[in-house]
C-alpha positions as CSV (number, residue, x, y, z in Angstrom):
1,X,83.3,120.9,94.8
2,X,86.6,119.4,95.3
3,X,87.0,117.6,99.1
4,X,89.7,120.2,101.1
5,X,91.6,116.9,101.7
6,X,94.0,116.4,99.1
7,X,94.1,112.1,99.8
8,X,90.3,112.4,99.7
9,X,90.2,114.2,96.8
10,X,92.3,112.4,94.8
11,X,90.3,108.7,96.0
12,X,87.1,110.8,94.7
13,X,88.2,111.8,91.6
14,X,89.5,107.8,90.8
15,X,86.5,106.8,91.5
16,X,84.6,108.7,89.0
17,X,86.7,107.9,86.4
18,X,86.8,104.3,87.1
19,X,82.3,105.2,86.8
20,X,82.9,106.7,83.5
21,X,85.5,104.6,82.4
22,X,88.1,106.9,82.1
23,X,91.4,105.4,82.9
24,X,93.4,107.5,85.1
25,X,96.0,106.0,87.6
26,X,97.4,107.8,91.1
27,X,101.2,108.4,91.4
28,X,103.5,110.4,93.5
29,X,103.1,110.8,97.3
30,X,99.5,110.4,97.5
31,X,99.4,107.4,95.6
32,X,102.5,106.4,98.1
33,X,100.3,107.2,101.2
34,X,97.9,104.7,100.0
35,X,99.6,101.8,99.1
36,X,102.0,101.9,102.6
37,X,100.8,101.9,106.1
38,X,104.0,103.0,106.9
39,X,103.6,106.2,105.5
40,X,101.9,107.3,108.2
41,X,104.5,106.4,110.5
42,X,106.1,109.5,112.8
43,X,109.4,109.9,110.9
44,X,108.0,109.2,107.3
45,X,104.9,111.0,107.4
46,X,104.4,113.9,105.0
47,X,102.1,116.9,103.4
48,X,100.1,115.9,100.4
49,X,99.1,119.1,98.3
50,X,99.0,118.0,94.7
51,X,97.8,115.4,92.8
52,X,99.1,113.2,90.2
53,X,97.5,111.0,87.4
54,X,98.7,108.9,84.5
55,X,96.1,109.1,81.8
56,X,95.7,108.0,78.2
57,X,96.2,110.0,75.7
58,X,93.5,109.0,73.3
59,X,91.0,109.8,76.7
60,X,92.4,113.7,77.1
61,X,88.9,114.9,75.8
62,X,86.9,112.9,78.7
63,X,89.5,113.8,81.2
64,X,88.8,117.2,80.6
65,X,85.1,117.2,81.0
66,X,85.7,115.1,83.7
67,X,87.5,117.8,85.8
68,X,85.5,120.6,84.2
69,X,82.4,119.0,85.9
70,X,84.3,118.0,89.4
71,X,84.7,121.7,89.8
72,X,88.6,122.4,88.5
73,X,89.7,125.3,86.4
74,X,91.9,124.0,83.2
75,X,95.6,125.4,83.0
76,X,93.8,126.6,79.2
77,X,97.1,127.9,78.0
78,X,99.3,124.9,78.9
79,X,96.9,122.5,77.8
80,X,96.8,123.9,74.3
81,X,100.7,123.9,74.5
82,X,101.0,120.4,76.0
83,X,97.6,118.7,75.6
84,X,99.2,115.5,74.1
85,X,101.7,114.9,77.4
86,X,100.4,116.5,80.5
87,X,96.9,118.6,81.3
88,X,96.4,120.7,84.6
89,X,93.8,121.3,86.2
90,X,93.8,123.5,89.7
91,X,91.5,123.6,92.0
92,X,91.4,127.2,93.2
93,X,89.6,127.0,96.6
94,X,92.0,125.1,97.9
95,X,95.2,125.9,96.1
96,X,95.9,122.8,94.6
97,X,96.7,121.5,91.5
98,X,96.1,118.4,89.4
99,X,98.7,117.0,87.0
100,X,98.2,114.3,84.2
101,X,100.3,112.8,82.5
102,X,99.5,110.9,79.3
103,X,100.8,107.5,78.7
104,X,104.0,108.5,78.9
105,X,106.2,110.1,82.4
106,X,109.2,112.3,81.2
107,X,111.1,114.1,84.4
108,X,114.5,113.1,84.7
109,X,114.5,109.8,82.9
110,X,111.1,108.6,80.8
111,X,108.9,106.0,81.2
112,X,106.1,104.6,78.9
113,X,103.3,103.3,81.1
114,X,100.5,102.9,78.6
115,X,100.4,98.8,78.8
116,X,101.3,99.3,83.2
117,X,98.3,101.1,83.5
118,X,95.6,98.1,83.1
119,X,97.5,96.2,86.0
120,X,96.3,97.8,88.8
121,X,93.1,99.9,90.2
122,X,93.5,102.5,91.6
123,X,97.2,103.4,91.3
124,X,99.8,102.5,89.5
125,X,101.5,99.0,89.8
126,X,104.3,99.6,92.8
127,X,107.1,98.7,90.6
128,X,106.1,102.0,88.2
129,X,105.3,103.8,91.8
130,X,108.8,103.0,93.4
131,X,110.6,103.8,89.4
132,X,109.1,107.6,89.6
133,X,110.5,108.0,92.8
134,X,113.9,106.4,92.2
135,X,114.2,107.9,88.6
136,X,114.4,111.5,90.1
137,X,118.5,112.7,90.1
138,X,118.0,116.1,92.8
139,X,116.3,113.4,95.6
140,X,114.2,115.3,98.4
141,X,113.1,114.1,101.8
142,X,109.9,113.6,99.8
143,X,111.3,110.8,98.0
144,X,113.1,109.3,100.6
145,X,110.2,108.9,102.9
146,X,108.1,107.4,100.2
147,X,110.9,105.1,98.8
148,X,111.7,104.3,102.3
149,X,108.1,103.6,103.2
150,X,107.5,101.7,100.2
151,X,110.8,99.0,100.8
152,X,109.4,98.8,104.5
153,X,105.9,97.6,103.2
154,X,106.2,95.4,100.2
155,X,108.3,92.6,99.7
156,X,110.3,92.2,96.2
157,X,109.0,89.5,93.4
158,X,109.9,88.4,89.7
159,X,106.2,89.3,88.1
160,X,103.6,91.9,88.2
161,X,101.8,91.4,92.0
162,X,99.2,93.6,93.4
163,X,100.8,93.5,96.6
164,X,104.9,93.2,95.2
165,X,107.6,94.8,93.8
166,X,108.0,93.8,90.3
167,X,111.8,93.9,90.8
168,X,113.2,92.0,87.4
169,X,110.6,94.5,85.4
170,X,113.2,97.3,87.5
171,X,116.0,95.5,86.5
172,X,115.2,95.1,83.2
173,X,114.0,98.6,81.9
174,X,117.6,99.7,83.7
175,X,119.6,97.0,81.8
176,X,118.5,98.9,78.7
177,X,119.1,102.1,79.6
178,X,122.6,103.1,81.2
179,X,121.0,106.3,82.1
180,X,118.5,105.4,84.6
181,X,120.5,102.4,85.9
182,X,123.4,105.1,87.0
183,X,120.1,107.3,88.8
184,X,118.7,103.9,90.2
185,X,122.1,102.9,91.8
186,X,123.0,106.1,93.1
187,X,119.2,107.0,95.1
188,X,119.3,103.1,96.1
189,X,122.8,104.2,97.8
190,X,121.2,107.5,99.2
191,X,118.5,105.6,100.7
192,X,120.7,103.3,102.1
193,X,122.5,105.9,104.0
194,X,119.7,107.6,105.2
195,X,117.8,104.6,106.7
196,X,118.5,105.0,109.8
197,X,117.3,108.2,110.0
198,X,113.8,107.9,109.2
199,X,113.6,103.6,110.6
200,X,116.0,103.4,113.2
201,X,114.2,100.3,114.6
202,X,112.9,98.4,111.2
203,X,116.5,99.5,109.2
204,X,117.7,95.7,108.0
205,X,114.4,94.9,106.7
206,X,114.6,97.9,104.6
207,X,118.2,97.6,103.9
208,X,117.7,93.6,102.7
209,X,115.2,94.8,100.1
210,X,118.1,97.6,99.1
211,X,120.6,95.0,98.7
212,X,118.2,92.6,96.8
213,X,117.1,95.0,94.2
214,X,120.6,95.7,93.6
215,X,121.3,92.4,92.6
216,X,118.9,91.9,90.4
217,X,119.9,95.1,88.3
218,X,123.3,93.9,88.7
219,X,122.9,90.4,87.4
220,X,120.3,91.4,84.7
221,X,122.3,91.1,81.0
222,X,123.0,94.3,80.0
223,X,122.0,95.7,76.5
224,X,124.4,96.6,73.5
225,X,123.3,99.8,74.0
226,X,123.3,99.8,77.9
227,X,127.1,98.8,76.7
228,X,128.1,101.6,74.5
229,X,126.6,104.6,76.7
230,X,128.7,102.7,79.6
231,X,131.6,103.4,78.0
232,X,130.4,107.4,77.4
233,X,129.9,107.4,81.9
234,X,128.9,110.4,83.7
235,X,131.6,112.7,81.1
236,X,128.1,113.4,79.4
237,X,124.9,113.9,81.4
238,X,122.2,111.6,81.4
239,X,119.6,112.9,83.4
240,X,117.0,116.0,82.9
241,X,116.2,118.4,85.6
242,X,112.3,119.3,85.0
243,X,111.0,123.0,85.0
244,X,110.3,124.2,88.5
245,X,106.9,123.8,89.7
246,X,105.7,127.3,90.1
247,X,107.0,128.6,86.1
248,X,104.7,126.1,85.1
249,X,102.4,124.8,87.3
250,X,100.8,128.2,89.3
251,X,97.2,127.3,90.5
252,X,97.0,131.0,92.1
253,X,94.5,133.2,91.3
254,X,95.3,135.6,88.3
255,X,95.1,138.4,90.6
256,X,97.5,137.1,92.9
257,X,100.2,135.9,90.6
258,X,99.9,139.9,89.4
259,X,100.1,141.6,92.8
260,X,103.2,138.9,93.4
261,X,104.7,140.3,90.2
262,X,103.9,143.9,91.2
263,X,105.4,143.4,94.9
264,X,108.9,141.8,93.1
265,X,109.5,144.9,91.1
């Protein structure tokens, strides 16, 4: 049965998929929590409930037995619906669900990480890690304790590292997309403002990493069509706001969503 700890849990179920050859990748906080000490720091500490995965698409069969046997229920309906993008599995003892995403990451801005996913073990490569946090437009404490975490712990580099910042792969997937460079910029400014908040004490080491990143999206060459949807700005929107958790994402009980509904009326 699944472990009641949600970083435990999710550790276990890597493991058997790395056993069965199943490639699925953490994200999202717990993936955060394991890849920066500093996570567990006072002010940056948070809850971990759910889980999140990449997954291949070609591997959504295995995946699913693969829960099925680790004692989850499958979201049935929202699989059928989705079953190409995302699967859902909950884990009703302990109120928690389990999201996967398939090859490709679509909140507010969208990433394909089907090549990303063989470059790391466990998780996925802290460049893609740091992107799903900084690609998010409505930014939480959540994020800002993760991001913030995450520039405390790992210093920036030019190539794929196990233990850097891939920070001209950053600058390069915004340089070709006007969209997420605006998000980028404007949570790297939020972050930068809230630093002393959450480090008082370790804020310029944080703060350097800010300013470096920014650079290197700055000085990056820009695409023709980075160029053209410059010229458009923020007069049209160019960011989605995802579904809210619980429309699509309930891991209740059936007989508790229905009393819910009952006591609303």
């Amino acid at each position: 049965m699944p472990e009641k700890d949600a970083v435990a849990e999710a550790v276990r179920i890597a493991k058997e998929a790395s056993e069965r050859k199943i490639t699925l990748k953490l994200f999202g906080g717990i993936a955060f929590s394991l890849r920066a000490p500093s996570a567990q720091y006072s002010r940056l500490k948070r809850n971990y409930t759910d889980i999140d995965f990449m997954g291949l698409r070609n591997q959504r069969k295995q995946i699913a037995e693969l829960f099925t046997s680790l004692g989850y229920t499958p979201r049935t309906t929202f699989n059928a619906m989705n079953g190409d993008l995302r699967l859902i599995f909950n884990d009703i003892e302990n109120g928690r669900r389990v999201d996967i995403f398939l090859n490709v990451f679509e909140m507010c801005h969208k990433f394909d990480f089907t090549d990303r996913m063989k470059l790391d073990d466990m998780t996925l490569p802290l460049a893609d890690l740091l992107l799903t946090k900084l690609q998010v437009y409505e930014i939480t404490e959540r994020e800002y304790k993760d991001m913030i975490a995450f520039l405390h712990d790992h210093k920036l580099a030019d190539v794929d590292d196990r233990n850097a910042i891939n920070q001209k792969y950053i600058a390069k997937l915004c340089s070709n997309d006007w969209g997420l460079w605006k998000t980028v910029n404007l949570n790297l400014e939020r972050i930068w403002e809230a630093v002393p908040t959450y480090v008082p004490t370790h804020q310029e080491a944080v703060k350097t990493k800010i300013t470096q990143l920014r650079k290197k999206i700055d000085d990056e060459p820009k695409s023709f069509s980075w160029k053209m949807r410059a010229r458009v700005g923020d007069r049209v929107k160019w960011y989605e706001l995802p579904e809210a958790d619980r429309e699509v994402v309930d891991s209740r009980p059936v007989d508790e969503k229905t009393a819910d509904v009952r006591a609303s009326k």
